[in-house]
C-alpha positions as CSV (number, residue, x, y, z in Angstrom):
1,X,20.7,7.9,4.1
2,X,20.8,4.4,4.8
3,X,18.9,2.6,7.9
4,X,22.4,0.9,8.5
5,X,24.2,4.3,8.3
6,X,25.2,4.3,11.9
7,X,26.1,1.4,14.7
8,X,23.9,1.2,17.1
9,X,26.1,0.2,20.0
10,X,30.1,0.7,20.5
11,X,32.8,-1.4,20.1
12,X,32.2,-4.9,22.1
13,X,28.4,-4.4,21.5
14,X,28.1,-4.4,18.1
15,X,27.4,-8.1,17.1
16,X,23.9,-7.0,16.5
17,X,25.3,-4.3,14.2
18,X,26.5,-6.9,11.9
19,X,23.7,-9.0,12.1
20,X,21.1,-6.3,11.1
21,X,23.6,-5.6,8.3
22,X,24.1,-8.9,7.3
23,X,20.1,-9.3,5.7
24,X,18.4,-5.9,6.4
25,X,16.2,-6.8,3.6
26,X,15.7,-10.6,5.5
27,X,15.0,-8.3,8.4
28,X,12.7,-5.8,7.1
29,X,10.8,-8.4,4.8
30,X,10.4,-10.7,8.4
31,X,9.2,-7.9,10.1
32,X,6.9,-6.0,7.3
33,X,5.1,-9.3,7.5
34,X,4.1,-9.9,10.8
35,X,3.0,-6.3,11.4
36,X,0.9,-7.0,8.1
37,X,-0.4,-10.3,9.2
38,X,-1.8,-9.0,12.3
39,X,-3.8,-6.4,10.3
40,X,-4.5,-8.6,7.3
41,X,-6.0,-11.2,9.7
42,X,-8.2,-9.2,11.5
43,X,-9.4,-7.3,8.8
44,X,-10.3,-11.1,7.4
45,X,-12.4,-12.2,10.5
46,X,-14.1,-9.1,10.6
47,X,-15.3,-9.1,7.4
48,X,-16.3,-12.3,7.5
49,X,-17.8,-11.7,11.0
50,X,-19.6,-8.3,9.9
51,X,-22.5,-8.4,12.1
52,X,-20.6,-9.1,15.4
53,X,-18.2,-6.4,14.2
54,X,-21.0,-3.9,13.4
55,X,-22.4,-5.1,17.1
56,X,-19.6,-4.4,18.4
57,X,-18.7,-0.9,17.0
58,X,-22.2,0.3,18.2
59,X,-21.3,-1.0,21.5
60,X,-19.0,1.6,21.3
61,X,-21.2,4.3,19.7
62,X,-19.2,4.5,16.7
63,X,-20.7,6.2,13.5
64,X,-23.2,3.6,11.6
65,X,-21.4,2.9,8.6
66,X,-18.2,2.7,10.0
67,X,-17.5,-1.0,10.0
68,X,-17.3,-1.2,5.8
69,X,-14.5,1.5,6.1
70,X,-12.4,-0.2,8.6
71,X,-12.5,-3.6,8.2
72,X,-11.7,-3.3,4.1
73,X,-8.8,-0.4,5.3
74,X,-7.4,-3.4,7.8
75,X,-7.6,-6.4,5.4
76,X,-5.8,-4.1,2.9
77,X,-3.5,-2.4,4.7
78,X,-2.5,-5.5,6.1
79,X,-2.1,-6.9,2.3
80,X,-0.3,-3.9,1.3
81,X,2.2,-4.6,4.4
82,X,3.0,-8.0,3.4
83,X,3.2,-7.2,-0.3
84,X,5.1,-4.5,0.5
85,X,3.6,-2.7,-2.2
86,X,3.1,1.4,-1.4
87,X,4.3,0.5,1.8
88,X,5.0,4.0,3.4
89,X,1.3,5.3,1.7
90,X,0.1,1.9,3.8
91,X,2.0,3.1,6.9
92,X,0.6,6.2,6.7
93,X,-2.7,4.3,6.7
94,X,-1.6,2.2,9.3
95,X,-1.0,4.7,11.6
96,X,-4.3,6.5,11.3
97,X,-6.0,3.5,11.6
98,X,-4.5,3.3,15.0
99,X,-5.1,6.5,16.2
100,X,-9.0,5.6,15.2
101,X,-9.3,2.5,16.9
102,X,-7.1,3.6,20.2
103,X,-9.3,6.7,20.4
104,X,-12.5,4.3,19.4
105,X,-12.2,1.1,21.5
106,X,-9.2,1.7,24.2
107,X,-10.5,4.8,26.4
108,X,-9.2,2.8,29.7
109,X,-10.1,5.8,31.5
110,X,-14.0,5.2,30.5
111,X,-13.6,1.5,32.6
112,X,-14.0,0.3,35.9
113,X,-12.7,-2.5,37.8
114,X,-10.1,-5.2,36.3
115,X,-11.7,-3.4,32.7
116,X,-9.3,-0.5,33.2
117,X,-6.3,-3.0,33.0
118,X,-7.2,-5.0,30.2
119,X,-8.2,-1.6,27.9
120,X,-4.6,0.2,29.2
121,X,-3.2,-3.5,28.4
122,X,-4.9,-2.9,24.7
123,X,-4.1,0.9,24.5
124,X,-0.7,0.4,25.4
125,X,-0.2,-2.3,22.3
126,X,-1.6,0.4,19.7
127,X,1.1,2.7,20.5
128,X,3.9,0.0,20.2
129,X,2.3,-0.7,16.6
130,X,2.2,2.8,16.2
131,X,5.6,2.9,16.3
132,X,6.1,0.1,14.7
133,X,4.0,1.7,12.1
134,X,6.5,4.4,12.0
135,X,9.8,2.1,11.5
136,X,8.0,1.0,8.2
137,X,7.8,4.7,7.1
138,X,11.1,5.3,7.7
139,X,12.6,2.1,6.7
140,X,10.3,1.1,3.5
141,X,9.6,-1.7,2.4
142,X,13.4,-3.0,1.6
143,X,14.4,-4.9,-1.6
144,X,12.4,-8.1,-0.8
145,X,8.9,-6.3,-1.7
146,X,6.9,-5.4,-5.1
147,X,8.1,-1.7,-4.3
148,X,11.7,-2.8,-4.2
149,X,11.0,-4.9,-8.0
150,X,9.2,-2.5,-9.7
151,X,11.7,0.4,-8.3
152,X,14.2,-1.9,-9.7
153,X,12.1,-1.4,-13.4
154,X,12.5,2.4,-13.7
């Protein structure tokens, strides 16, 4: 099944339709990016900000040891995303990575005072790149991406 397989919107509405179809793989290699640049980026300044990360996660009473999983899994997923390279195994990654650091670092119930907002601000933005973590599953990587060239080679 393709991810163009059905319009989105009838008749008079479907401009968009066309321009999705158009470049999917423009779209999904735009796209694929940014999700990974946020990830690749952060991973980045936390590892080279380890001991303010490591400060931080005991903050939160995290597990010691903890920081030297997560910032290599971000840096790399976020890699992987802009490679596209085992994208939907990096999705996968992506998303539990999320549920982690939602569950971690975003318990807006635990604040008090204008903290509650900012952390249900924070918590709210995980799930949308949860999702967005899901589009990537189900879409893939798209032609524009190492999985799409060495697919091409088998």
């Amino acid at each position: 099944m393709s991810v163009q397989s059905s319009p989105s919107s009838p008749g008079a509405l479907s401009h968009c339709d066309n321009i999705a179809r158009s470049a999917t793989d423009l779209w999904l290699l735009i796209g694929r990016v940014l999700i990974g640049w946020l990830f690749f980026y952060s991973g980045w300044t936390k590892l080279n900000g380890m001991a303010g990360f490591t400060g931080y996660l005991k903050s939160l009473g995290a597990p010691e040891g903890l920081q030297w999983i997560a910032a290599p899994a971000e840096f790399l997923l976020g890699a992987l995303l802009i490679l596209g390279f085992a994208t939907r195994y990096a999705a996968v990654l992506g998303m539990l990575f999320m549920i982690v650091a939602t569950a971690l670092a975003h318990r807006y119930w635990e604040y008090t005072g204008p903290a509650v907002q900012a952390q249900f601000n924070n918590f709210v933005k995980n799930l949308a790149i949860f999702g967005a973590m899901f589009y990537v599953f189900v879409t893939g990587a798209g032609r524009f991406s190492l999985d799409g060239m060495l697919g091409k080679r088998s």
